[in-house]
KERO-119376 format. One line per field, with one value per residue: residue number from 0; x, y, z of N, C-alpha, C in turn; residue in one letter. Coordinates in nm, 3 decimals. Layout:
<sites>
resi <- c(NUM / ...) .
nx <- c(X / ...) .
ny <- c(Y / ...) .
nz <- c(Z / ...) .
cax <- c(X / ...) .
cay <- c(Y / ...) .
caz <- c(Z / ...) .
cx <- c(X / ...) .
cy <- c(Y / ...) .
cz <- c(Z / ...) .
resn <- c(a / ...) .
</sites>
This chain:
<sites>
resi <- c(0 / 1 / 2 / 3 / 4 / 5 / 6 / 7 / 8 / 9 / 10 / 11 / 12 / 13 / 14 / 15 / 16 / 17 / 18 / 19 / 20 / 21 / 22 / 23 / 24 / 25 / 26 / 27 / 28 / 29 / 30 / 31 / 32 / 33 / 34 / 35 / 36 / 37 / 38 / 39 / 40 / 41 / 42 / 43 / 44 / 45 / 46 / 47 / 48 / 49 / 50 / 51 / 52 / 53 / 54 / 55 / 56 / 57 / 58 / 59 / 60 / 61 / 62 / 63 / 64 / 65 / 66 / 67 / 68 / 69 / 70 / 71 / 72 / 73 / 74 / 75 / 76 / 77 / 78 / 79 / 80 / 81 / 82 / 83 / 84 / 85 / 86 / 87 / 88 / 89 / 90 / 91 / 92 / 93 / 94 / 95 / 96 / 97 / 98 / 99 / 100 / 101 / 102 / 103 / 104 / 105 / 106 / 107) .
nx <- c(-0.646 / -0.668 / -0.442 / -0.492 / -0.704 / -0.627 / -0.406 / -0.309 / -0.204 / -0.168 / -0.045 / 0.089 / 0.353 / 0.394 / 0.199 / 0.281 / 0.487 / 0.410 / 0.249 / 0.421 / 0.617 / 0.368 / 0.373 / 0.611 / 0.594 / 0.406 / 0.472 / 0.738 / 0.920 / 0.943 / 1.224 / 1.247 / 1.041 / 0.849 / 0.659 / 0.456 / 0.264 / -0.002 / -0.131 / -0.478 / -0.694 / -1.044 / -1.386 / -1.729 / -1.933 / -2.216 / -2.549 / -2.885 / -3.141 / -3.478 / -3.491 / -3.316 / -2.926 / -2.802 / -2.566 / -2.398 / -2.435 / -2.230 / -2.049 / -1.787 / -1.530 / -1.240 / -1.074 / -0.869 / -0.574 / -0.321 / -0.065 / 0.016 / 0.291 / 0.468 / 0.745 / 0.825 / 1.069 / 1.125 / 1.390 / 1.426 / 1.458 / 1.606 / 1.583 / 1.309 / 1.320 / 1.264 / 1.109 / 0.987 / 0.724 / 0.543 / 0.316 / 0.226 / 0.134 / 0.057 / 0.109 / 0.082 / 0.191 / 0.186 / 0.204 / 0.466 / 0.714 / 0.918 / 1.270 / 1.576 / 1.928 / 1.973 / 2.155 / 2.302 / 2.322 / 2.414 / 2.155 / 1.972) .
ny <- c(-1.217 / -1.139 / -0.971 / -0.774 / -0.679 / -0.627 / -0.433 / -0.113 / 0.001 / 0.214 / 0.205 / 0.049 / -0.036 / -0.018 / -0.239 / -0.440 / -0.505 / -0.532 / -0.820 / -0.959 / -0.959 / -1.061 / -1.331 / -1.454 / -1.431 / -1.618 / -1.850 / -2.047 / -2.188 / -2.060 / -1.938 / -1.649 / -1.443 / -1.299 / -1.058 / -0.900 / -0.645 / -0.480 / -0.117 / -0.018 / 0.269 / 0.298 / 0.341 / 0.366 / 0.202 / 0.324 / 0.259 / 0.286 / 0.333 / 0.346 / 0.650 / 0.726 / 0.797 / 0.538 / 0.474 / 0.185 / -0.087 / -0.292 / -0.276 / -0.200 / -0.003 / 0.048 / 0.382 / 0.478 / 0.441 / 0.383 / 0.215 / 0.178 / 0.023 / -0.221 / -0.456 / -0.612 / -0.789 / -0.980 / -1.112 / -1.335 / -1.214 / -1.000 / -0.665 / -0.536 / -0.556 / -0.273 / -0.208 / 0.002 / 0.097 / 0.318 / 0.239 / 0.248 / 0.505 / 0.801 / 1.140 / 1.440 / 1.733 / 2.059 / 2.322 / 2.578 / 2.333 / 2.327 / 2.153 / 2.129 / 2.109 / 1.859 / 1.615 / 1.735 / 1.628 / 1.539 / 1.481 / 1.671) .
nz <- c(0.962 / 1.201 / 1.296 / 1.177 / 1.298 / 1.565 / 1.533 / 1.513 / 1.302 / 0.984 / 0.780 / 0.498 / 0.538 / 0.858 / 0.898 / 0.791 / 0.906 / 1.179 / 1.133 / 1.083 / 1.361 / 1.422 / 1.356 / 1.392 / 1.727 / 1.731 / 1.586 / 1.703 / 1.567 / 1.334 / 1.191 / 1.060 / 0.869 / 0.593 / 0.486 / 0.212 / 0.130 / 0.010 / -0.016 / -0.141 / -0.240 / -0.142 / -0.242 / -0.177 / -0.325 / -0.553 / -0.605 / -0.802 / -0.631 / -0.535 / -0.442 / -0.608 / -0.660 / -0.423 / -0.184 / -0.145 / 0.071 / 0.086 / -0.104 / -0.313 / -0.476 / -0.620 / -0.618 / -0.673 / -0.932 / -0.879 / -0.596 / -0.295 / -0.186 / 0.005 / 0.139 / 0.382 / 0.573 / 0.842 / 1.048 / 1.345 / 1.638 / 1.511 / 1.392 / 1.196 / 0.843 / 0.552 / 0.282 / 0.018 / -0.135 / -0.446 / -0.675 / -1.064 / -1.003 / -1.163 / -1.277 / -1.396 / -1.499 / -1.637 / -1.611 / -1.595 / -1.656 / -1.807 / -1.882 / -1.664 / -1.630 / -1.745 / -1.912 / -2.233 / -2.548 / -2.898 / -2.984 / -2.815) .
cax <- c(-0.741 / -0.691 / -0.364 / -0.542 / -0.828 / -0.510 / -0.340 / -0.387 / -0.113 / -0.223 / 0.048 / 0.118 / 0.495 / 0.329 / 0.091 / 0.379 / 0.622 / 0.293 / 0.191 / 0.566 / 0.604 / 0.254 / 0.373 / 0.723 / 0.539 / 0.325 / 0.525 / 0.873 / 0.948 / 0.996 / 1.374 / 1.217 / 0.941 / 0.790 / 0.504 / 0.404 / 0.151 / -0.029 / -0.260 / -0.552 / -0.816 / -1.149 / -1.494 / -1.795 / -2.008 / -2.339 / -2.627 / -2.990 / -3.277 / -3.639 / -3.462 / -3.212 / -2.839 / -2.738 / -2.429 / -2.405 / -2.416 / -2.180 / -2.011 / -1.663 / -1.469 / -1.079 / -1.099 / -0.764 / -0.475 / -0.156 / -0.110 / 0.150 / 0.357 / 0.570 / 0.746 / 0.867 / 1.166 / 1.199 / 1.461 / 1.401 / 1.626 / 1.670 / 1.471 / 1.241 / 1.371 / 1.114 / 1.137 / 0.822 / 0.756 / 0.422 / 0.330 / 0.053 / 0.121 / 0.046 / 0.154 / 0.070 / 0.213 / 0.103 / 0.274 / 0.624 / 0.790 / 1.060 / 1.360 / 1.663 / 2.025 / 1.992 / 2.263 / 2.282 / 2.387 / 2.360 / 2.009 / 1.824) .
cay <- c(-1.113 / -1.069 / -0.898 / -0.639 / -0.622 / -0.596 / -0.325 / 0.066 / 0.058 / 0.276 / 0.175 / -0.098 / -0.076 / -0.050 / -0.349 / -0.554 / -0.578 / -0.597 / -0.888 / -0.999 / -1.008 / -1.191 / -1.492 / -1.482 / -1.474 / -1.704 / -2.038 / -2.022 / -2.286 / -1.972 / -1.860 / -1.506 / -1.427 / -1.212 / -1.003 / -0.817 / -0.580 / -0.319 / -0.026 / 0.078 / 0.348 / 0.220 / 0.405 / 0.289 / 0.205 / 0.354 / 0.217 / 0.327 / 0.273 / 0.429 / 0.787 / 0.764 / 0.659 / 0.543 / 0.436 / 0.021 / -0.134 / -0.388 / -0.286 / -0.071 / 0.012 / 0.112 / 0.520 / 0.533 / 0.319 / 0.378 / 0.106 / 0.126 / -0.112 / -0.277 / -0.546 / -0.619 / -0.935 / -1.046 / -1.225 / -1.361 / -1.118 / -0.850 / -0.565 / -0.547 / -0.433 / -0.245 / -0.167 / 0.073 / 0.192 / 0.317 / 0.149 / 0.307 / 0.646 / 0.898 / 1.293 / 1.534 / 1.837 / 2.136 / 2.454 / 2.581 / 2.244 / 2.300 / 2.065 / 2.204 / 2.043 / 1.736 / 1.596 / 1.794 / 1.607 / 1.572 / 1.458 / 1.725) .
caz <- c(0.996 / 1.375 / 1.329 / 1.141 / 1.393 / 1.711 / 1.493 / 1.483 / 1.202 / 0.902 / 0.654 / 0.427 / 0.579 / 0.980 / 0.914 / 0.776 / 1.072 / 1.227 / 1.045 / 1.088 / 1.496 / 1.466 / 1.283 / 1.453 / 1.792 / 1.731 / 1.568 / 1.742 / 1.474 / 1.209 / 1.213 / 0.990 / 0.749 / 0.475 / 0.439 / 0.108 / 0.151 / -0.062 / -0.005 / -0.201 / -0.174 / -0.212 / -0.221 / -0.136 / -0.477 / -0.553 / -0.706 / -0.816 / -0.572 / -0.536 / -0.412 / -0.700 / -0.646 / -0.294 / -0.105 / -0.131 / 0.170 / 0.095 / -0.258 / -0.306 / -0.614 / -0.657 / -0.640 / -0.746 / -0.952 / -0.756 / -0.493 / -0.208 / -0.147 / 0.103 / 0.135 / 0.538 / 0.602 / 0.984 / 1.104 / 1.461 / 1.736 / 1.447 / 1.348 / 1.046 / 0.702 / 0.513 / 0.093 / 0.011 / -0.316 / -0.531 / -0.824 / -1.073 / -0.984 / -1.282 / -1.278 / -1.528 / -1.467 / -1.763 / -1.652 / -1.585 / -1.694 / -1.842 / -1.832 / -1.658 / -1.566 / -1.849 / -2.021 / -2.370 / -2.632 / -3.056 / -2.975 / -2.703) .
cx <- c(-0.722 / -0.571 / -0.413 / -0.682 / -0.710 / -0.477 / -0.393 / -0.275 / -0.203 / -0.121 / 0.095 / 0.241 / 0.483 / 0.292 / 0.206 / 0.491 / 0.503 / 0.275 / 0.324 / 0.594 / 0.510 / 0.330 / 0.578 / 0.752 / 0.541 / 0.381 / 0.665 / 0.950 / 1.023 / 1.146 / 1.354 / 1.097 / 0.926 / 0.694 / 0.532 / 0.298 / 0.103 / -0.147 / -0.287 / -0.655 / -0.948 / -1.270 / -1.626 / -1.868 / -2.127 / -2.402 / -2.751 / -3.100 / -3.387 / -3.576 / -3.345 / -3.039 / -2.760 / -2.555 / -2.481 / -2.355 / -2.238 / -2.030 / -1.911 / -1.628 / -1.355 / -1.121 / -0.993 / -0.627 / -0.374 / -0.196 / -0.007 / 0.144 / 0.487 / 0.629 / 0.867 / 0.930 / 1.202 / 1.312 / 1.470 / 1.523 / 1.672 / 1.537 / 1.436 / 1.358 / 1.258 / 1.175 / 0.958 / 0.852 / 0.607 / 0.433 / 0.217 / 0.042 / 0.149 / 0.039 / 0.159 / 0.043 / 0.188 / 0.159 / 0.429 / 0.687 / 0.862 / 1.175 / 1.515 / 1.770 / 2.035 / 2.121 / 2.225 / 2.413 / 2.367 / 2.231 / 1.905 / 1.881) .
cy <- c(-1.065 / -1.016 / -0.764 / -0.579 / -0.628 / -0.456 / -0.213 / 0.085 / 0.101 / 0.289 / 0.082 / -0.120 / -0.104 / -0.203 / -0.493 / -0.567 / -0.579 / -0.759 / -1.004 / -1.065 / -1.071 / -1.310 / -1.537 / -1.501 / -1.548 / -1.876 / -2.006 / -2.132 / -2.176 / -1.938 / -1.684 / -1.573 / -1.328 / -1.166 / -0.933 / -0.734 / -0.449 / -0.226 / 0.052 / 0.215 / 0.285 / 0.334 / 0.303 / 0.302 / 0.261 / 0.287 / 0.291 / 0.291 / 0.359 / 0.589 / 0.798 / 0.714 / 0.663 / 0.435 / 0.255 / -0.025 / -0.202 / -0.357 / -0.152 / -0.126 / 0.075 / 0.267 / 0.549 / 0.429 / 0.316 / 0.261 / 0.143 / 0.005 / -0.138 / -0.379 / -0.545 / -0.767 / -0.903 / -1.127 / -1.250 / -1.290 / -1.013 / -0.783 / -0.629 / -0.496 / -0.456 / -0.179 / -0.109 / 0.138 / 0.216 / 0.293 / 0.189 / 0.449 / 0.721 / 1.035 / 1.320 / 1.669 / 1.949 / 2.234 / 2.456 / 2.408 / 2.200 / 2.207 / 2.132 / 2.089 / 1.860 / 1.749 / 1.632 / 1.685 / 1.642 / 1.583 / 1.512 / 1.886) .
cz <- c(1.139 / 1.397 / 1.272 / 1.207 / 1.537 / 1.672 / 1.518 / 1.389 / 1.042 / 0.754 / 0.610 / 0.525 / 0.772 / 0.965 / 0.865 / 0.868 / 1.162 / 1.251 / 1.120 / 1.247 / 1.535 / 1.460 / 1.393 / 1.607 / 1.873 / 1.670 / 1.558 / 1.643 / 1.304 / 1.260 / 1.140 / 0.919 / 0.705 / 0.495 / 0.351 / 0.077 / 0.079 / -0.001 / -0.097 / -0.155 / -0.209 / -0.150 / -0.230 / -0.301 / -0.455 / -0.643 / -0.728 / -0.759 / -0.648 / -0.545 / -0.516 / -0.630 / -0.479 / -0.296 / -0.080 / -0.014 / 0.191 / -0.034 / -0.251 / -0.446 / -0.594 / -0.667 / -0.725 / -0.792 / -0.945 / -0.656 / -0.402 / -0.151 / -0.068 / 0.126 / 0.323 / 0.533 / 0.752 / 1.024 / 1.252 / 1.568 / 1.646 / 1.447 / 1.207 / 0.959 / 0.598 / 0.355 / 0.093 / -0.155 / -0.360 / -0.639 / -0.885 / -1.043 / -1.133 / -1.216 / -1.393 / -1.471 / -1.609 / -1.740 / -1.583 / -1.541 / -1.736 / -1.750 / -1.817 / -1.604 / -1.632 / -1.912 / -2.159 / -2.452 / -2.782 / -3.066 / -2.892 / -2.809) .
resn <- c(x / x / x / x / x / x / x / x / x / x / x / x / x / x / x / x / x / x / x / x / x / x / x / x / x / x / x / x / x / x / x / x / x / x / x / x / x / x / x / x / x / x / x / x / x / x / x / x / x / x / x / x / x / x / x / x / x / x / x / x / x / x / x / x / x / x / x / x / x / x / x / x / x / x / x / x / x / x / x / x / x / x / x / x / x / x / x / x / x / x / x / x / x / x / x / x / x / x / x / x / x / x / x / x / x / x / x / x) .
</sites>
């Protein structure tokens, strides 16, 4: 937790070489390490009081089910190397969609 209260990084792939020069630091005993890190969106939940439905103090819910993801490898005296990818991402596209520059065979 207190590398993500040091940070101002705003990306799974930031917060993991973040995360990374913490621990490599901090126990000169590591020769490298790993971090795996995803980002969601989250909204705050509502519920139903007296005035009808408020904002939960305390209470969030997934907005959306894509995740990014990162995965950050240190090795002590090198730079990071960073792999990013989204996972969960849905597109539905509806007009001009045609498919152009496919391999035509017996079967398109």
């Amino acid at each position: 937790y207190i590398v993500a209260k040091r940070t101002d990084a705003s990306t799974p792939e930031a917060f993991g070489v973040a995360l990374c020069e913490h621990l490599l630091k901090e126990y000169p005993m590591l020769s490298g390490c790993r971090a795996d890190v995803e980002g969601v969106e989250w909204a705050r939940a509502c519920v139903d009081g007296r005035n009808g439905a408020q904002p939960h103090v305390h209470g969030f819910l997934r907005s959306e089910p894509e995740r990014q993801k990162a995965s950050v490898s240190m090795t002590r005296g090198q730079g990071p190397k960073v792999e990013s990818s989204i996972e969960g991402l849905v597109v539905l596209k509806t007009t001009q969609s045609g498919f152009e520059g496919y391999l035509k065979d017996k079967y398109t």
